[in-house]
RODO-2510 file (C-alpha; in nm, 4 decimals, decimal comma):
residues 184
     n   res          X          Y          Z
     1     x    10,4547     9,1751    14,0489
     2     x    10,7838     9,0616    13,8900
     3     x    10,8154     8,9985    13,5365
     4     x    11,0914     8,7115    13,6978
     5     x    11,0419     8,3719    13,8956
     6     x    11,2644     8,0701    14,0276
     7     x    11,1433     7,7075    13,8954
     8     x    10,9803     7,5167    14,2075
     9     x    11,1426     7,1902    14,0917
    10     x    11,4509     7,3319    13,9479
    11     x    11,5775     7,5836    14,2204
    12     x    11,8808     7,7210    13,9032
    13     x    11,6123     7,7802    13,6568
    14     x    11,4900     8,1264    13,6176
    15     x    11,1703     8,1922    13,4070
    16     x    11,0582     8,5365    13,2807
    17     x    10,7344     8,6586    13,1570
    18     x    10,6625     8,9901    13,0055
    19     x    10,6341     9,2670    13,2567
    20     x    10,2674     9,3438    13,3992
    21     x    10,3170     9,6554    13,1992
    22     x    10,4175     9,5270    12,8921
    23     x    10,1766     9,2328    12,9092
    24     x     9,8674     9,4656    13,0138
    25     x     9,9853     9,7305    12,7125
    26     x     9,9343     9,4013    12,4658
    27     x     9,6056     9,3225    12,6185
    28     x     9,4037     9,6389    12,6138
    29     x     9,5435     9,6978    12,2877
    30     x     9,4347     9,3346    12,1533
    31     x     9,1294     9,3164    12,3257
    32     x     8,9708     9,6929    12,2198
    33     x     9,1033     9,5890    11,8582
    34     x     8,9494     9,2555    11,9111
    35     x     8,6294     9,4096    12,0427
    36     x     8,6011     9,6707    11,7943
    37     x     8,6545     9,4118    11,4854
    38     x     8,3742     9,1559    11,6324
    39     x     8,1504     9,4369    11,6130
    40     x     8,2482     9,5145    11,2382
    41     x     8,2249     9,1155    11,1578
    42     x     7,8423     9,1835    11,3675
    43     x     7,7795     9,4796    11,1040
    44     x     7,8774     9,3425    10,8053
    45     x     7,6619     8,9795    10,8250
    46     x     7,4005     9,2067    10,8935
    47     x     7,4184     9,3876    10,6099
    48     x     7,5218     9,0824    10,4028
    49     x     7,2141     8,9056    10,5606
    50     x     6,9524     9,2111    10,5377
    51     x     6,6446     9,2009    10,3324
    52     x     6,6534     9,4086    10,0633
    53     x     6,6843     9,4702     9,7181
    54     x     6,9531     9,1571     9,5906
    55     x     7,3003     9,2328     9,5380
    56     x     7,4859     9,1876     9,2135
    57     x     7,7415     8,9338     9,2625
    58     x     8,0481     9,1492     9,2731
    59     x     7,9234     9,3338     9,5924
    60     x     7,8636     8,9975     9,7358
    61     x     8,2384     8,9182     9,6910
    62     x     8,3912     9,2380     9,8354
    63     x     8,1277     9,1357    10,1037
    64     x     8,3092     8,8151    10,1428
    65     x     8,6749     8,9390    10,0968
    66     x     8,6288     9,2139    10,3688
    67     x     8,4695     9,0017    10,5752
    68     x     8,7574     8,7318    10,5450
    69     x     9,0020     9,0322    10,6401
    70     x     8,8196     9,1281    10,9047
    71     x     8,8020     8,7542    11,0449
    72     x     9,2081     8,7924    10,9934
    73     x     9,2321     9,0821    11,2072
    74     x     9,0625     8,9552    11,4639
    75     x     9,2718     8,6334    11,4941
    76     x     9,5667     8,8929    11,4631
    77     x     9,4025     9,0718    11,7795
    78     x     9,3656     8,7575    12,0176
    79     x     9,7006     8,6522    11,8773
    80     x     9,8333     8,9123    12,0684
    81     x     9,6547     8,8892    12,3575
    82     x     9,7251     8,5074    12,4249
    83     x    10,1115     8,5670    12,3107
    84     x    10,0990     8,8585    12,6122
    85     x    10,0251     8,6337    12,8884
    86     x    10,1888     8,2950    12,7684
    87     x    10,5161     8,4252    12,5497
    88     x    10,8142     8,3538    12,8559
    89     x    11,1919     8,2797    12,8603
    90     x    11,3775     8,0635    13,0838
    91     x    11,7532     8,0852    13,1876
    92     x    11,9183     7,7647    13,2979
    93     x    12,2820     7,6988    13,3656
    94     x    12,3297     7,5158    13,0105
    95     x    11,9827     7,6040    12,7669
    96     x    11,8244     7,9042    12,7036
    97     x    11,4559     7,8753    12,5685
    98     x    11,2004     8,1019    12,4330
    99     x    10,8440     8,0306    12,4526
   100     x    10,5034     8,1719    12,2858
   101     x    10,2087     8,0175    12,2267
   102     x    10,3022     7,9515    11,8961
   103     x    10,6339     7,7544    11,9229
   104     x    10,9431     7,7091    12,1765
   105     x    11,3247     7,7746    12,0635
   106     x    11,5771     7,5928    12,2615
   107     x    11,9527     7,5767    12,2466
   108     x    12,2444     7,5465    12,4650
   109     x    12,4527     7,8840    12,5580
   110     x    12,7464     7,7526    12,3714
   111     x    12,5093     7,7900    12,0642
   112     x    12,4639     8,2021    12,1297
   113     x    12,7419     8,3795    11,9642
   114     x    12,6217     8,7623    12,0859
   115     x    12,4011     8,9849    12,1822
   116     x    12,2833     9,1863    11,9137
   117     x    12,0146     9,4351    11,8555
   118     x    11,7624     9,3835    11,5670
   119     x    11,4440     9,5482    11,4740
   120     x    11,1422     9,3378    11,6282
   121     x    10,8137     9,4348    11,5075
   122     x    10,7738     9,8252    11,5343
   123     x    11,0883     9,8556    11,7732
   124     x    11,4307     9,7844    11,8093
   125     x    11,5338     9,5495    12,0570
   126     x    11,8009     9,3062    12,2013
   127     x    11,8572     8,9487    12,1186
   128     x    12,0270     8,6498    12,1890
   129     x    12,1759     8,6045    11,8208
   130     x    12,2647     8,2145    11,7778
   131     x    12,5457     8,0764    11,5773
   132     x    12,3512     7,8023    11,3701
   133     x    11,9717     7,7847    11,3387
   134     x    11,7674     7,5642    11,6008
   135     x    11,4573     7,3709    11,4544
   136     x    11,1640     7,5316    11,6559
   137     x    10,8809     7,3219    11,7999
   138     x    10,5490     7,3520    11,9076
   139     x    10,1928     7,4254    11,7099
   140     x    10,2844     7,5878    11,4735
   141     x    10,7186     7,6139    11,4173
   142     x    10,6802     7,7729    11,0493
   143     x    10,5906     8,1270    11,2105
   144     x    10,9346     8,0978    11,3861
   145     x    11,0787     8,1453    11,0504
   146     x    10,8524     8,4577    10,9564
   147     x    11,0135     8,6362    11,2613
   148     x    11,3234     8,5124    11,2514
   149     x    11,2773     8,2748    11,5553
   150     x    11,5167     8,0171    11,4275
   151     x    11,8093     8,2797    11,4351
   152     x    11,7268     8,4680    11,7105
   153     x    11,6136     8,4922    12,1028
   154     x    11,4396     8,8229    12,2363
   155     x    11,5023     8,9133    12,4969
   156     x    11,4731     9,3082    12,5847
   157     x    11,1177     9,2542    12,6685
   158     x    11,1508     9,0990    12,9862
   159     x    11,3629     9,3365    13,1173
   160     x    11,7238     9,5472    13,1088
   161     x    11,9590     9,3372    12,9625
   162     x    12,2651     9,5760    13,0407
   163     x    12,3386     9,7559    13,3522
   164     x    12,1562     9,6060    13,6452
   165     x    11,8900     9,4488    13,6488
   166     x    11,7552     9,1021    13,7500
   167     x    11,7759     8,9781    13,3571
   168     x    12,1271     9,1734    13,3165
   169     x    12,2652     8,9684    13,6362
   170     x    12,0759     8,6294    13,5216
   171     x    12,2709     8,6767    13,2271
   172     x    12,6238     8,7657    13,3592
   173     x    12,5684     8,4633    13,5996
   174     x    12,4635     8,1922    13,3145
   175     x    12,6485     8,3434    12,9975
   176     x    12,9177     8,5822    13,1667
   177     x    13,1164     8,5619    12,7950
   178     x    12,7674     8,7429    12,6464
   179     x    12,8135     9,0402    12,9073
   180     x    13,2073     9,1350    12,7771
   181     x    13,1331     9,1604    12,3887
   182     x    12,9623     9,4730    12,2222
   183     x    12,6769     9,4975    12,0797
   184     x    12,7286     9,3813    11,6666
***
């Protein structure tokens, strides 16, 4: 299964999602770490809840504060998994957009000034860097900012963006002036 797919009501509109590979990486990975903290949250209301001999107060409150972390981690975990299957990027012949399930940046190609390579979580990978800053929408546009979202379009996860390759063509045939300038 391709990572790529034509629009049905807009026939010039191309729409990427992550690769099966990619996508299926993100959710084994999210859902054993999701699994694994839902049994830790399981373990430590348990013990919290357990008859016993009463805790002093301060063990009560590390109780609470890793539990609280825990709860974090877990929303970190299914974070990832719903960004695997719903984070996508479209390619039209004047906007470019970039969609998780978070927010949705928008702009018009005349608004990308390069591609560029910047470090993107744990990796390194190629972007659509944009001249001025787009105001992102969606639930919750203030996470944008945290990963530079505003400033920048990823792109290297859906596929090669030089050479050939269905993205590298997508983008020679939208945004030829992108394909002739080095990476900066």
């Amino acid at each position: 299964m391709s990572g790529r797919s034509l629009h049905p009501m807009q026939l010039d509109q191309v729409v990427y999602y992550l690769p099966p590979r990619v996508r299926n990486t993100y959710l084994i990975a999210g859902g054993l770490g999701a699994i694994i903290i839902f049994i830790c949250i399981v373990q430590f209301i348990i013990i919290w809840i357990s008859p016993g001999p009463s805790f002093p107060f301060v063990l009560h409150a590390l109780l609470g504060i890793g539990l609280l972390l825990l709860l974090f981690a877990l929303f970190a975990c299914i974070n990832v998994c719903v960004n695997a299957v719903t984070t996508r990027l479209t390619l039209a012949p004047q906007t470019v957009a970039y969609v998780t399930f978070w927010y949705r940046v928008a702009t018009t190609w005349q608004n990308i000034e390069r591609l560029g390579i910047v470090q993107i979580g744990g990796g390194i990978g190629e972007v659509l860097v944009l001249r001025t800053p787009v105001t992102p929408t969606g639930w919750l546009p203030a996470y944008a900012a945290l990963v530079q979202g505003d400033r920048i379009i990823p792109i290297s996860s859906f596929g090669k963006v030089r050479g050939e390759s269905p993205l590298a063509n997508d983008l020679k045939r939208f945004a030829p002036q992108l394909c002739d300038t080095p990476h900066a």
